[in-house]
TORVODREN-133733 format. One line per 8 residues: for each residue x, y, z of N, C-alpha, C. Coordinates in pm, 1 decimal. Layout:
residues N
X/Y/Z/X/Y/Z/X/Y/Z; ...;
end
This chain:
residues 149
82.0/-119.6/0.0/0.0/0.0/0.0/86.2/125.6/0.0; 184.2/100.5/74.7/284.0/214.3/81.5/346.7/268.2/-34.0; 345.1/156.9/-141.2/466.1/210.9/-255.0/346.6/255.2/-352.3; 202.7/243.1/-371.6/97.3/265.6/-439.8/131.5/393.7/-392.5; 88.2/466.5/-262.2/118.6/600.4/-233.1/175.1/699.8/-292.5; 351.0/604.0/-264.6/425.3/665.7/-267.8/415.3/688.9/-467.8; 390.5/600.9/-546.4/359.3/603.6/-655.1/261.0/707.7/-701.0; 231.4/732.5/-646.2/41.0/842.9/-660.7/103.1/959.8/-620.2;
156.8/1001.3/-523.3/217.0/1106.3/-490.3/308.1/1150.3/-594.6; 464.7/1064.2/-594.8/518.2/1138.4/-706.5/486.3/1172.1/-867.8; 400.1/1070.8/-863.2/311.2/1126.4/-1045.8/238.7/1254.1/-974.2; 137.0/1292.6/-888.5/106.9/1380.3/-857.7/200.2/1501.0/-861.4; 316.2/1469.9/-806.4/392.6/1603.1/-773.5/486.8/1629.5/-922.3; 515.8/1568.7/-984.4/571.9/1557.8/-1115.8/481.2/1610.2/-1206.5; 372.6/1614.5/-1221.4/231.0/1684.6/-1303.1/206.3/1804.1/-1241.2; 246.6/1848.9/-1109.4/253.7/1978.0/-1092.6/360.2/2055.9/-1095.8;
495.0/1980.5/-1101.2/608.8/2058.1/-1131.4/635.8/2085.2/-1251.9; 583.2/1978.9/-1356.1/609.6/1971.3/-1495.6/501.4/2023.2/-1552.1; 370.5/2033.8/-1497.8/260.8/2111.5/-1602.4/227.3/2226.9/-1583.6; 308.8/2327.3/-1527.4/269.1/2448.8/-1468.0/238.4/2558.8/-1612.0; 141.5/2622.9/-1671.8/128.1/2694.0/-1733.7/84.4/2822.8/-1649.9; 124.8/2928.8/-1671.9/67.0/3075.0/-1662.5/70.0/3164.6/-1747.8; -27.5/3236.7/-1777.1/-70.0/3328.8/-1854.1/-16.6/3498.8/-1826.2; 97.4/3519.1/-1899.3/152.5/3633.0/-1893.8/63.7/3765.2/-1951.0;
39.3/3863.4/-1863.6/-46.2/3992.4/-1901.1/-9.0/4077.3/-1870.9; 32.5/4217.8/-1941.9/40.3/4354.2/-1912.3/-21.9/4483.3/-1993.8; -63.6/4552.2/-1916.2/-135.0/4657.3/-2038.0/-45.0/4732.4/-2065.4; 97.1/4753.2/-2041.9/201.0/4834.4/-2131.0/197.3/4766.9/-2254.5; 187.2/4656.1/-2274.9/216.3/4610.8/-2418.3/39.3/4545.5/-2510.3; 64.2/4609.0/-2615.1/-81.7/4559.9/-2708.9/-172.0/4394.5/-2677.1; -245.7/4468.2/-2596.9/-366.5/4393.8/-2613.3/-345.2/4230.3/-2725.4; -400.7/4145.2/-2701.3/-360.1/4080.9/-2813.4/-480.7/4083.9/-2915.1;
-449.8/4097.6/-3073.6/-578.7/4112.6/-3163.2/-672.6/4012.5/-3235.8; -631.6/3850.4/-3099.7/-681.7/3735.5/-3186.8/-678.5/3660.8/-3034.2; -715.2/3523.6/-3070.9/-759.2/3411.4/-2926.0/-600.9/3402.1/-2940.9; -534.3/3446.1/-2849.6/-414.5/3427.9/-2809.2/-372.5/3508.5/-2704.5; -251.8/3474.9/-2601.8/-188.9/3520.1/-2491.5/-90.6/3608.2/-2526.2; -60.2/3721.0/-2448.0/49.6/3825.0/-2473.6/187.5/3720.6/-2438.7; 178.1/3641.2/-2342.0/306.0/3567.8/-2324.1/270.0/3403.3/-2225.8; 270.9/3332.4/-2253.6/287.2/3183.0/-2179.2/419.1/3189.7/-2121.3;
444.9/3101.7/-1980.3/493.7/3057.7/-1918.3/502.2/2942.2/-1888.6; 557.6/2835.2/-1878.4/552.4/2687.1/-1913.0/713.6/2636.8/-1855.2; 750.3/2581.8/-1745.8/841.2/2516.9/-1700.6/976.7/2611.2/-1703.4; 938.4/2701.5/-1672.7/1051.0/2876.4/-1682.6/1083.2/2923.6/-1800.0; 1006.1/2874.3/-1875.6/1032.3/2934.9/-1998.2/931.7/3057.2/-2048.6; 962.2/3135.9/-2122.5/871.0/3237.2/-2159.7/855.1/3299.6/-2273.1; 718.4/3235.1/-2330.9/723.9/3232.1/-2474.8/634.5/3335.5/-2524.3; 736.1/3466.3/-2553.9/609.9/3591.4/-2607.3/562.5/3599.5/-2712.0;
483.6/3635.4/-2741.1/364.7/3571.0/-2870.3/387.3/3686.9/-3000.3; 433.0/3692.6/-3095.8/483.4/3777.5/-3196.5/408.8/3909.7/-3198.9; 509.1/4026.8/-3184.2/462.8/4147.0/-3128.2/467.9/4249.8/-3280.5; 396.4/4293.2/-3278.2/396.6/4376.8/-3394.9/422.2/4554.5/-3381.1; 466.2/4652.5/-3469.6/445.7/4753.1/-3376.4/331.2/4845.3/-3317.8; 261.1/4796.7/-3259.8/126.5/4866.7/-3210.9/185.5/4938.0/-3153.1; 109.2/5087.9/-3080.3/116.9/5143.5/-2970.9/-5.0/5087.5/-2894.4; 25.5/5066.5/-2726.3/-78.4/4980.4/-2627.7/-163.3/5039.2/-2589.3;
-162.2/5203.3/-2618.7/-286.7/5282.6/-2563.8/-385.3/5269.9/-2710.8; -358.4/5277.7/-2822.4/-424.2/5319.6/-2943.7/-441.6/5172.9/-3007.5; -355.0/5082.9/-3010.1/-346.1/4938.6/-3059.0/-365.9/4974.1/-3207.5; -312.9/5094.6/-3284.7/-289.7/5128.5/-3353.6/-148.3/5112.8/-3401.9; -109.6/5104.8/-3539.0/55.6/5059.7/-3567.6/114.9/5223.2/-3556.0; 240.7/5252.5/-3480.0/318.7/5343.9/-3469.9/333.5/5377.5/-3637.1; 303.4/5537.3/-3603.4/346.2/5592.0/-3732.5/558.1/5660.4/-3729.8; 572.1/5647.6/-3837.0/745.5/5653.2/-3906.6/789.2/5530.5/-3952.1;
692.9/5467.6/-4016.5/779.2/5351.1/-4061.4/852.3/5268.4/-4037.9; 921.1/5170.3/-4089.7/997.0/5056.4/-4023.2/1092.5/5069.5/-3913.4; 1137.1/5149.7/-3904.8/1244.4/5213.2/-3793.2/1156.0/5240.4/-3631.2; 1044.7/5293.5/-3708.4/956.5/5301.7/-3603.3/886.7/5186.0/-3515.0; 810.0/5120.9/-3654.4/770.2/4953.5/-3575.8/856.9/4884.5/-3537.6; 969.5/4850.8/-3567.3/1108.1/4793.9/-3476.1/1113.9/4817.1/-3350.3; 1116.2/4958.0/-3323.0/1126.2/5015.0/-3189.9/1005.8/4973.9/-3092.5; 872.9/5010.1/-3168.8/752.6/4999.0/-3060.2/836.7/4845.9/-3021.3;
804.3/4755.4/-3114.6/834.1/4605.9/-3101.5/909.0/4575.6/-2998.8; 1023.3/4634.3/-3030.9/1078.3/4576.4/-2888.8/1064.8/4622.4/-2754.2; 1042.0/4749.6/-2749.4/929.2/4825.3/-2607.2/854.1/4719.5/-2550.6; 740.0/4708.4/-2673.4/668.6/4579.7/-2632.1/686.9/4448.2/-2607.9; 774.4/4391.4/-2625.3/860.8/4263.2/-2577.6/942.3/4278.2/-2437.3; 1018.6/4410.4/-2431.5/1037.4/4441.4/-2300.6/920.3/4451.8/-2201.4; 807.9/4520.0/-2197.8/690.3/4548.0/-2140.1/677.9/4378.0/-2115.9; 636.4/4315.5/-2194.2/547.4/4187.1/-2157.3/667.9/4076.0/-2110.5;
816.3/4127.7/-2098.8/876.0/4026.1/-2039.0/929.7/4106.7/-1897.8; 864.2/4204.5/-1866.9/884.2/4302.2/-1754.8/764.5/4252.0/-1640.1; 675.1/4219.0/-1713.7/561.5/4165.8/-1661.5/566.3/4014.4/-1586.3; 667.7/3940.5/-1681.0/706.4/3814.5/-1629.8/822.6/3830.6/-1524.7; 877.1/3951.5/-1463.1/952.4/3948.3/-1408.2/1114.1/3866.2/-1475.0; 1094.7/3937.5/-1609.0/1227.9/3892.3/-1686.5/1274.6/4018.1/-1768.8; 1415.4/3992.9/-1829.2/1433.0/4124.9/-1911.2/1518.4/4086.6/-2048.3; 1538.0/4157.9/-2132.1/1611.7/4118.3/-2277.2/1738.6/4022.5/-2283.9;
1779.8/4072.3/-2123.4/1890.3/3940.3/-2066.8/1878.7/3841.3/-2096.2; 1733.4/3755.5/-2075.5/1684.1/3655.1/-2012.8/1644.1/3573.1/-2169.6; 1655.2/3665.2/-2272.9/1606.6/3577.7/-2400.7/1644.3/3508.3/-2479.9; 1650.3/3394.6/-2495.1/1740.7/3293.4/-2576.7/1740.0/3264.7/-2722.5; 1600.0/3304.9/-2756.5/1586.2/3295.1/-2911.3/1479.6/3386.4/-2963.9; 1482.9/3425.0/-3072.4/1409.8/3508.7/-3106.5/1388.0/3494.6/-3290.6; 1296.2/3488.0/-3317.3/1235.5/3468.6/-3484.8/1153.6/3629.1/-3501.0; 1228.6/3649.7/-3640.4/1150.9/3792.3/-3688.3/1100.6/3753.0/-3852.6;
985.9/3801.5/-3844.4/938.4/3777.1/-4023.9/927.6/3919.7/-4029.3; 961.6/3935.1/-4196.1/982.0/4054.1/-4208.7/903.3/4083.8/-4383.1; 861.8/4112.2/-4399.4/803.1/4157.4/-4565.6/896.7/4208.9/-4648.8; 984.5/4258.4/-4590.0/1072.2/4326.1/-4714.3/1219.4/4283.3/-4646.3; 1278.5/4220.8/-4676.7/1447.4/4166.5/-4684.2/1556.3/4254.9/-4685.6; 1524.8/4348.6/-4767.6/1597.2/4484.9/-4793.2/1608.5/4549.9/-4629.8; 1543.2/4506.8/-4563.3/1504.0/4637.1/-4436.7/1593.3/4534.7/-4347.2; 1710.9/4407.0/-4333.0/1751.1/4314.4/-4290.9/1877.3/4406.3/-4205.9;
1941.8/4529.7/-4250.9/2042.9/4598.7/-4214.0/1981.0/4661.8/-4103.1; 1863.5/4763.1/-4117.8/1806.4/4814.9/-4003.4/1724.6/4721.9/-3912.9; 1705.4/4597.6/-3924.4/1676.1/4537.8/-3804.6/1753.1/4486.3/-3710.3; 1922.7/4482.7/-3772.6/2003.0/4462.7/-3710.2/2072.1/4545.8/-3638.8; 2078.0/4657.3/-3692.1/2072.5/4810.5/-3619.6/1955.6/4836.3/-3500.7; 1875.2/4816.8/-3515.5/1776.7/4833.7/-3384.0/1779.6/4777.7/-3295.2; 1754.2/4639.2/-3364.6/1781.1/4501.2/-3256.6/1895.6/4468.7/-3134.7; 2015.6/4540.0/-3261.9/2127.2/4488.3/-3150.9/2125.0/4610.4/-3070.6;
2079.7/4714.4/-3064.4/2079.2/4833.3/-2911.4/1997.4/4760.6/-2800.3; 1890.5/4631.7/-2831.8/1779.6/4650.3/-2721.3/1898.2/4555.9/-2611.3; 2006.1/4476.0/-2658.2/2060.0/4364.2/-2621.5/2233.8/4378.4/-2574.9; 2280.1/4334.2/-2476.0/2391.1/4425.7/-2423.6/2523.1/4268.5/-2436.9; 2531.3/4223.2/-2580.3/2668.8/4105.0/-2577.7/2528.1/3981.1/-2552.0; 2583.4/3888.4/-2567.4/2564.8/3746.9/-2570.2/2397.4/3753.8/-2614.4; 2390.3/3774.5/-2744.1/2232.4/3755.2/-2829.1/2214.9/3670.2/-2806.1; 2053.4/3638.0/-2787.6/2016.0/3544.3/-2850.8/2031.3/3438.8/-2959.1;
1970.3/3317.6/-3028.4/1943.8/3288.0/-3122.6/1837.2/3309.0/-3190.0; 1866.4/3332.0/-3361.2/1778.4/3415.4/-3400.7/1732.2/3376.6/-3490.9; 1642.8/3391.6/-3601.6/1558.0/3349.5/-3757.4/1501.7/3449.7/-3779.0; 1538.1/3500.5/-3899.4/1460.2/3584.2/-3986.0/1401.3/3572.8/-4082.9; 1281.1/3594.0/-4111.9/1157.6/3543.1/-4238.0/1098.4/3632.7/-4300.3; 1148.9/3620.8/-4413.3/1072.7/3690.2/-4534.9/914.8/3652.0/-4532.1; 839.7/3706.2/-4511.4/687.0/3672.5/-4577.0/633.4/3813.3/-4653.9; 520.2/3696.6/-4680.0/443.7/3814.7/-4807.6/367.6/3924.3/-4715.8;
331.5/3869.3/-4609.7/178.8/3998.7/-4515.6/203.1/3954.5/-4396.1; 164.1/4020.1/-4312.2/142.6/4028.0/-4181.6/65.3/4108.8/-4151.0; 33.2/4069.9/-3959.3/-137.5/4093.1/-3960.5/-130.9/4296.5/-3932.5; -245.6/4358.0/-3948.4/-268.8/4469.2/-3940.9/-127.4/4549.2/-4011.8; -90.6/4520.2/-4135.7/-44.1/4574.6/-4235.9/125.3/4629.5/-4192.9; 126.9/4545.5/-4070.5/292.8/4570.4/-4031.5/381.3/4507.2/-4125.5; 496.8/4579.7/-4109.0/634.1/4560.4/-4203.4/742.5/4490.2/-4135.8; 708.0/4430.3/-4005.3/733.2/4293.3/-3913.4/705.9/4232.1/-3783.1;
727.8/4154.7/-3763.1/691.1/4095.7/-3672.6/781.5/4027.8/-3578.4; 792.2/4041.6/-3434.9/921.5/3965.7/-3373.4/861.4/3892.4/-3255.9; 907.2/3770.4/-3256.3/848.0/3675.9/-3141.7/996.9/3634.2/-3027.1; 972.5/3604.8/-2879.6/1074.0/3587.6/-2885.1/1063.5/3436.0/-2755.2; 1161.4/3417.7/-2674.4/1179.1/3293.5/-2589.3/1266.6/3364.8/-2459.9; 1219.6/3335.9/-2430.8/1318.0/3366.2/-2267.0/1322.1/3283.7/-2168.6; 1417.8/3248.2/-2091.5/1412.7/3121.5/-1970.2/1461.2/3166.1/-1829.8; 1377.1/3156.7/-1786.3/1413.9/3205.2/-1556.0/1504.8/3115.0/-1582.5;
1604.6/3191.5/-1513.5/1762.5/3142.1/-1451.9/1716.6/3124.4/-1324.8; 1748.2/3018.1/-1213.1/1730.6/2999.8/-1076.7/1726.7/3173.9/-1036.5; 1836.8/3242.6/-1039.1/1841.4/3386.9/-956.6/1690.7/3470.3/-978.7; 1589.9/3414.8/-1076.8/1476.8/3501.6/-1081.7/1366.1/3419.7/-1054.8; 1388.7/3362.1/-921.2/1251.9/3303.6/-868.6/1187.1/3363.5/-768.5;
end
């Protein structure tokens, strides 16, 4: 009877250490514009959901052009990993789709100010559209280090 227990218990406690989801939310960063989460949390990991450049009061796309949506973008990736009690430090990978290829110099110019030495890993994607007529899109990954519990 004892090892049934003890059997029931650790599947128990293993399904709560291993299935922990939380739902990351902040109103500094855009609302999301579809059935989806601003950011999941899942076994310390933190997976922010591709940010476009909205501004979060207007959820309108920042006007100046690509230079401009870059910037909101990563505001807003900071915001919603500020929320998780994490910061640009903390991000391990990051995928950007982008509509125009040509604009590949200034995302690397923007990008690398938000990030201080040891980037991330990264992917960049050409596509044809993206949603609400942005000129890209950046998703990213971040993981709690023990020191941010």
């Amino acid at each position: 009877m004892k090892k049934k227990c003890f059997t029931f218990l650790f599947i128990f406690m293993a399904t709560l250490t291993f299935a922990q989801k939380t739902v990351i939310k902040t109103d500094a960063a855009p609302a999301p514009i579809g059935p989806y989460s601003q950011a999941i949390e899942a076994n310390g990991m933190v997976f922010v959901a591709g940010q476009i450049g909205l501004n979060p009061q207007t959820r309108q796309l920042v006007a100046g052009g690509f230079e401009a949506e870059a910037t909101q973008i990563m505001e807003n990736i900071k915001a919603v990993l500020g929320a998780a009690k994490l910061s640009l430090d903390d991000v391990v990978n990051t995928t950007i789709y982008v509509k125009d290829l040509a604009n590949f110099a200034k995302i690397n110019e923007i990008y690398g100010k938000y990030f201080s030495g040891n980037f991330p890993a990264r992917a960049t994607v050409g596509v044809d559209n993206l949603p609400g007529g942005a000129a890209l899109e950046i998703a990213v990954i971040a993981v709690r280090g023990p020191r941010k519990k």
